[in-house]
C-alpha positions in Angstrom: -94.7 -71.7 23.7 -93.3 -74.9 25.0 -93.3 -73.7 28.8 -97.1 -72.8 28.5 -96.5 -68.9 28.9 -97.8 -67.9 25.2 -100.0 -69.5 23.7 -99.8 -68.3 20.2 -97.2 -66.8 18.9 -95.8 -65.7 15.1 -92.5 -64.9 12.9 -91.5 -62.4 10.8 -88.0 -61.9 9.1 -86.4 -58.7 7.3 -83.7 -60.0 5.4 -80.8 -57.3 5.0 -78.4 -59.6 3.1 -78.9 -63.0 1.7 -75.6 -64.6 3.2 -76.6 -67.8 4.5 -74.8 -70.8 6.5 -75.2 -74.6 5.7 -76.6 -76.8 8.8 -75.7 -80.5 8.5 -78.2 -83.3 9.5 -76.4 -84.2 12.3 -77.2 -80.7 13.8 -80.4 -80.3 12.7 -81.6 -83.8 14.1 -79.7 -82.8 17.2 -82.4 -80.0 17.5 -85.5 -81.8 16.4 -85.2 -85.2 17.6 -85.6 -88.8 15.7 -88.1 -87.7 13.1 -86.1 -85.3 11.6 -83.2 -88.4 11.9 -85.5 -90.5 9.9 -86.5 -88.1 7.7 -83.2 -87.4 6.1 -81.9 -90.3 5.2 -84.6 -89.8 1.9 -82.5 -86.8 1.5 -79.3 -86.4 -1.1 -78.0 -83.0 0.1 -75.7 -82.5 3.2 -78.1 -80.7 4.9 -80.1 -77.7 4.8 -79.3 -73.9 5.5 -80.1 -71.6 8.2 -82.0 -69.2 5.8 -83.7 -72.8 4.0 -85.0 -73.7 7.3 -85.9 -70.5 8.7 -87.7 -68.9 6.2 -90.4 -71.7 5.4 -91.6 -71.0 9.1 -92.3 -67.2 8.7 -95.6 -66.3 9.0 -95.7 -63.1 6.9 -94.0 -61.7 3.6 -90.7 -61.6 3.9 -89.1 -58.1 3.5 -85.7 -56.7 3.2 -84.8 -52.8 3.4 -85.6 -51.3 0.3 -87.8 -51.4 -3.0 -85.7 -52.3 -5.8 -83.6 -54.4 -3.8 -86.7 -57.0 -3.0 -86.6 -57.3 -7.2 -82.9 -58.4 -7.1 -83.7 -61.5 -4.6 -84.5 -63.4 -8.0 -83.8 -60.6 -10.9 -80.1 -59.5 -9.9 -77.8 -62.5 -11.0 -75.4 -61.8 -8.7 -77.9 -62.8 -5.6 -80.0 -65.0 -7.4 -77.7 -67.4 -9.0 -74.4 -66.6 -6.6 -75.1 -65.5 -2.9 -78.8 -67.6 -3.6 -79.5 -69.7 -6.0 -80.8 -71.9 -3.4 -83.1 -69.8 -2.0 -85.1 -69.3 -5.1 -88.4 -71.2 -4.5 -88.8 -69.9 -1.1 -88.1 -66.0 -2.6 -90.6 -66.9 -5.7 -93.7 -67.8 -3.7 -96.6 -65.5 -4.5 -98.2 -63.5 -2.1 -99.9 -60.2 -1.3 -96.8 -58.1 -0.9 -94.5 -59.3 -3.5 -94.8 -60.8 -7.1 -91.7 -62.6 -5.8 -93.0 -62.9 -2.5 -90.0 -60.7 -0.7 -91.5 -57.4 0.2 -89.2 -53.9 0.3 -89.5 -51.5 2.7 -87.6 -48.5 2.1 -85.5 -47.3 5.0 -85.8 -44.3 7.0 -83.0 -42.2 7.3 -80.7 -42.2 10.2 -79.7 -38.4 10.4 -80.8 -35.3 10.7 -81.1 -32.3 7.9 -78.4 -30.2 8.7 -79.8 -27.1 10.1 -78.3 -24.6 7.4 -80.7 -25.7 4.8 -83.5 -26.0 6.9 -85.0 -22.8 5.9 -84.7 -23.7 2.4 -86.7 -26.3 2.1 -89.3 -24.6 4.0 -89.1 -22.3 1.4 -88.3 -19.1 3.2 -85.7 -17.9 1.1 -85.8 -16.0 -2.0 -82.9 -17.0 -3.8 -82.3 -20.4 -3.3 -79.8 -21.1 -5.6 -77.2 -18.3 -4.7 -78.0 -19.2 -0.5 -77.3 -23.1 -1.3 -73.8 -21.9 -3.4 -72.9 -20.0 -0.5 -73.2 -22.8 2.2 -71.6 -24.7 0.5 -68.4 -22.9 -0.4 -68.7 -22.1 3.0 -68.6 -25.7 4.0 -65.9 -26.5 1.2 -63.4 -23.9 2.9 -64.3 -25.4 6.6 -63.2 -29.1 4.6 -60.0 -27.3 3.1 -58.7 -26.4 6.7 -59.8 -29.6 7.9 -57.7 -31.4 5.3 -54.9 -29.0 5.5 -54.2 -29.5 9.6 -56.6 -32.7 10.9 -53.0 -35.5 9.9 -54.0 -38.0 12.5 -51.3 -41.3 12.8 -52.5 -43.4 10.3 -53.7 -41.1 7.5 -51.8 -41.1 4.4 -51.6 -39.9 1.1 -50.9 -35.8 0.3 -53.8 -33.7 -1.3 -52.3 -30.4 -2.7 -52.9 -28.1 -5.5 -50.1 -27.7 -8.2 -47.5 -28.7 -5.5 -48.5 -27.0 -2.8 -51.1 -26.3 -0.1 -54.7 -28.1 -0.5 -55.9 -25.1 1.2 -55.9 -22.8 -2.2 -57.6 -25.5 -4.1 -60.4 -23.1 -6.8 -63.6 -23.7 -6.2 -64.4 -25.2 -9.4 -61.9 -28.4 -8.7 -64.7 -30.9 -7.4 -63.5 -32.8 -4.1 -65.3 -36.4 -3.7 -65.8 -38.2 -1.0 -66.2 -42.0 -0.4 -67.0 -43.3 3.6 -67.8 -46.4 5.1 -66.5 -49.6 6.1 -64.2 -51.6 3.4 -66.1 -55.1 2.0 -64.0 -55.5 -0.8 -67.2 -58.0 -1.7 -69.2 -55.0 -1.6 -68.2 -51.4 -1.3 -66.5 -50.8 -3.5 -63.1 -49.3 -2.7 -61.0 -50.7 -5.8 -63.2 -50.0 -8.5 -63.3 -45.7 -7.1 -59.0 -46.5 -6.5 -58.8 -47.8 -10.7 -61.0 -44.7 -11.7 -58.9 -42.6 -10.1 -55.6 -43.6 -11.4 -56.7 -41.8 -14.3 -57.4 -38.4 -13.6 -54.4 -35.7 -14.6 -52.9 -34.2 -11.4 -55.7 -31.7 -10.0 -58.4 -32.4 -12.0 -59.9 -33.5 -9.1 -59.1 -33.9 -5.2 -60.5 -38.0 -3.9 -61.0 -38.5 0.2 -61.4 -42.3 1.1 -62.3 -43.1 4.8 -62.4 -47.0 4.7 -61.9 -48.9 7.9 -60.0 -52.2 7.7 -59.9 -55.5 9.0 -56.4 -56.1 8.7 -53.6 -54.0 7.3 -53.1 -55.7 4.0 -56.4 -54.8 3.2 -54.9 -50.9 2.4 -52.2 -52.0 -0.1 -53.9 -50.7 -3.3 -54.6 -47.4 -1.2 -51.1 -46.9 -1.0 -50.4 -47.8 -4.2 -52.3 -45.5 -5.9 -52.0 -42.8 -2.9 -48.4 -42.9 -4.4 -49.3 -43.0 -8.1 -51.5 -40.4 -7.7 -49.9 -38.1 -5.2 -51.6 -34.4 -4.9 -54.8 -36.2 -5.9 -55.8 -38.8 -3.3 -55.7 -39.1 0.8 -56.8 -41.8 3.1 -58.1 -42.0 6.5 -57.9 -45.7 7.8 -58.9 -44.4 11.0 -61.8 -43.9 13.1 -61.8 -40.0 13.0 -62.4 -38.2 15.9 -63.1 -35.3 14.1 -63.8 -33.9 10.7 -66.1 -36.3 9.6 -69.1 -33.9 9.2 -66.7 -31.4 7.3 -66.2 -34.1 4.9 -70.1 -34.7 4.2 -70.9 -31.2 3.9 -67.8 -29.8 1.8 -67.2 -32.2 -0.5 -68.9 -31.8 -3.7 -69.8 -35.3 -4.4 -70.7 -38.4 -2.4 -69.4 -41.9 -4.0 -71.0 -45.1 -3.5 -69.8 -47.9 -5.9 -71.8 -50.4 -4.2 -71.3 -54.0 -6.0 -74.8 -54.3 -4.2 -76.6 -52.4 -2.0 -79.7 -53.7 0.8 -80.1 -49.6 1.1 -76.8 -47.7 1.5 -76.3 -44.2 2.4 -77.0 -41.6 -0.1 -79.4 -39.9 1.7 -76.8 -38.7 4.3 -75.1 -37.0 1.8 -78.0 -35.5 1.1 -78.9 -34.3 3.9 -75.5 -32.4 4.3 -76.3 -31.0 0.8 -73.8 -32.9 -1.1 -74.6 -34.5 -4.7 -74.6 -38.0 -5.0 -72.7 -40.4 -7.3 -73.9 -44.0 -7.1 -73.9 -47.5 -9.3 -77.3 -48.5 -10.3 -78.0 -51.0 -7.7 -80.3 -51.9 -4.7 -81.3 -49.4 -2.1 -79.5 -47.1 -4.5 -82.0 -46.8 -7.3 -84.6 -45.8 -4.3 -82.8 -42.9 -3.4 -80.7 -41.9 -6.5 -81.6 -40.2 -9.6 -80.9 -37.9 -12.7 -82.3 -34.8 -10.9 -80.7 -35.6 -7.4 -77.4 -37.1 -9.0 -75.5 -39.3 -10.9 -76.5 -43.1 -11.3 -74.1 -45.1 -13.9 -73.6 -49.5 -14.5 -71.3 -51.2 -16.5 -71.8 -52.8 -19.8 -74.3 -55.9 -19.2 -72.1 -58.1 -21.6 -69.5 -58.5 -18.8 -71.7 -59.1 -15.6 -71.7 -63.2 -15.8 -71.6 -65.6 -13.1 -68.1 -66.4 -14.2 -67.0 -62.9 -13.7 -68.8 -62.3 -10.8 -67.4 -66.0 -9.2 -63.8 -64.4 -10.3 -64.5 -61.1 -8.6 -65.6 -63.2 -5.6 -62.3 -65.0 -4.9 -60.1 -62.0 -5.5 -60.9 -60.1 -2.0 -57.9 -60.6 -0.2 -55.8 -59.1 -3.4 -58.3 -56.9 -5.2 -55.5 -55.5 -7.5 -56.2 -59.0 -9.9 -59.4 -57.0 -10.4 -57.9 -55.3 -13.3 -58.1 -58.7 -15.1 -61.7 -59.1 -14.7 -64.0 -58.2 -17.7 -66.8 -56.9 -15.0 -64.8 -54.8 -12.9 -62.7 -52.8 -15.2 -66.0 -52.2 -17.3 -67.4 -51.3 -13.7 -64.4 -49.0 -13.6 -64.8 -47.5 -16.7 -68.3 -46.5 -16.1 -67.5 -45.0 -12.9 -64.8 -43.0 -14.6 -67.2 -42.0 -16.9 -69.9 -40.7 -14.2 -66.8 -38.9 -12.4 -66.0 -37.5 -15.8 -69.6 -36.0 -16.4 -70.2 -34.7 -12.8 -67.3 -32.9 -13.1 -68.2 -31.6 -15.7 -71.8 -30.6 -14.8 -69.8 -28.8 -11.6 -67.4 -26.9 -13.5 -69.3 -25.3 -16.5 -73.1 -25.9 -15.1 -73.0 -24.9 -11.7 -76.9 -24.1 -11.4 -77.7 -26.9 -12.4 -75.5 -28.6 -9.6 -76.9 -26.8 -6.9 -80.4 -27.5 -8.6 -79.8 -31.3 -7.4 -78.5 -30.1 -4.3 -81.7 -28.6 -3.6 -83.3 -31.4 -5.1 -81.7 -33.9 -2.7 -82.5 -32.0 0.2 -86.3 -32.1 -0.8 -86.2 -36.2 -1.4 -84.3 -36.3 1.6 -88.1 -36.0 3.8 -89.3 -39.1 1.4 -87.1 -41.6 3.9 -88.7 -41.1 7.2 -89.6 -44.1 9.6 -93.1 -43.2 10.2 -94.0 -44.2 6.4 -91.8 -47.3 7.5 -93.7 -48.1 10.7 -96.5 -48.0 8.5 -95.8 -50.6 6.3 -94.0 -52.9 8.4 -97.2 -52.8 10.6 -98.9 -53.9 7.9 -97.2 -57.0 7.2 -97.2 -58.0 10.9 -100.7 -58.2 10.2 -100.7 -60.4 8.4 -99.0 -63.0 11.2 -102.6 -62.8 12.5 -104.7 -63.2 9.2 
């Protein structure tokens, strides 16, 4: 625009996150010049932040990645009154394609449907029920091999059955899986690791695949890799195998997402693997009761104070335990775990019910429907 070579132009912003950064007034005058100078000295604050600046020039409705997380930009408290309590006016504004004026887009998905269940969905198969079963404890036997001979350096903590080799693990002893990178603001990780500690030796078989910033960040891992021995293993490592054995044969998929802009679930289901998730975000889009296993904690406990608290304890996340939210976080998870198992064990056709389930919500994420409706808010930048 300012060299002449368009002569119209217009913005748009998709917020994943609302993490934001403070400019001072000295920047900001250093980019606009003396009447911004002038202009702040009306002003009490320090100065302004990136998102406070940047999102009063959009010329469309701001959107973020899924549905129900739009809502939480001013109904969850833990973005609207800690990651953006500032942000609140701008988020509020009416407008076409938001009470709240953010806008959710639910993503597409970023995988394929694995091949084997292809032609149950298209329905080709008679009984779908006893083919899904069978894929699956096909897929839970490629996963016990996997486990029982894939030790790369770096992976610790034994998974065995009653002493001895993982590899004769029954089939009715669910193995859950939780993947992804380790945001101890986020993810996760500690409130699955205080669950756990409580499950009786092979009641249930736990694979964690979080990847680290620094190597303190895997001391409760080991802690209750030790405490639980038999029943938990870790791989801190980028695997350079395995990883699809783990989505297809474990039984469930864990995603204790403190929040969630979309998250992953769908992956798990496309590998035909039940989901367990906290009811939050992106989650709530893709989870439910006939597809798998939402839970929250008790609404009592989820203050600011708590959530300030759960804030500052990243870099030791075993003080955790002290904190009202996250054990009643914990508890609910153990809980979910609890009745999943359950469901798996003594229900098994209704498990592979929300197997098939998942697989058939699985086509609801696809970009085109995106494309679609992200078109239709660039529109607007012309209206």
């Amino acid at each position: 625009m300012l060299n002449g070579v368009l002569h119209s132009c217009g913005t748009v912003q998709t917020m994943h996150n609302s993490y934001d950064s403070q400019i001072s007034w000295n920047l900001l005058t250093v980019c606009t010049g003396r009447t911004l100078r002038k202009a702040a000295t009306r002003f009490p604050a320090q100065g302004l932040t990136a998102y406070q600046v940047g999102l009063q020039l959009v010329d469309a409705p701001i959107t973020t990645v899924s549905e129900h997380f739009a809502s939480e930009f001013t109904s969850d408290i833990l973005q609207s009154r800690h990651f953006a309590p500032h942000l609140q006016g701008i988020f509020r504004k009416s407008g076409v394609y938001g009470i709240n004026g953010v806008y959710g887009i639910n993503n597409g998905v970023f995988c394929d449907l694995s091949p084997e269940f292809s032609g149950i969905i298209s329905g080709t198969k008679k009984d779908v029920s006893s083919e899904i079963r069978k894929i699956k404890l096909k897929n839970r036997k490629k996963l016990l091999r996997l486990l029982s001979s894939y030790k790369p350096a770096g992976r610790f903590g034994e998974l065995t059955y009653r002493g001895r080799t993982i590899s004769r693990l029954p089939d009715d002893i669910p193995i859950v899986l939780m993947s992804g990178r380790l945001a101890p603001l986020q993810k996760g990780y500690d409130i699955l690791l205080q669950a756990v500690e409580r499950f009786a030796e092979d009641r249930i078989k736990v694979i964690l695949t979080p990847m680290p910033s620094k190597q303190s960040d895997l001391d409760y891992f080991y802690e209750v890799a030790c405490k639980c021995r038999g029943n938990l293993t870790v791989f801190p490592v980028k695997m350079k195998k395995g990883y699809h054995e783990l989505q297809a044969g474990s039984t469930f998929g864990i995603m204790p997402s403190i929040y969630e802009p979309f998250g992953a679930a769908v992956e798990y289901m496309a590998n035909g693997t039940v989901n367990i998730g906290r009811a939050t975000g992106g989650l709530m889009d893709q989870i439910d009761d006939k597809c798998g296993f939402l839970y929250r904690e008790d609404d009592a406990f989820y203050t600011l104070e708590n959530i300030r608290d759960f804030a500052t304890t990243g870099d030791i996340v075993q003080m955790r335990k002290k904190n009202p939210w996250a054990r009643s976080m914990a508890d609910s998870l153990y809980s979910a775990l609890r009745k999943a198992a359950h469901v798996y064990r003594h229900n098994p056709d209704k498990y592979y019910e929300m197997i098939l389930n998942g697989l058939r919500k699985f086509d609801n994420f696809n970009w085109q429907e995106s494309v679609k409706k992200y078109y239709a808010v660039y529109e607007k930048v012309k209206s």
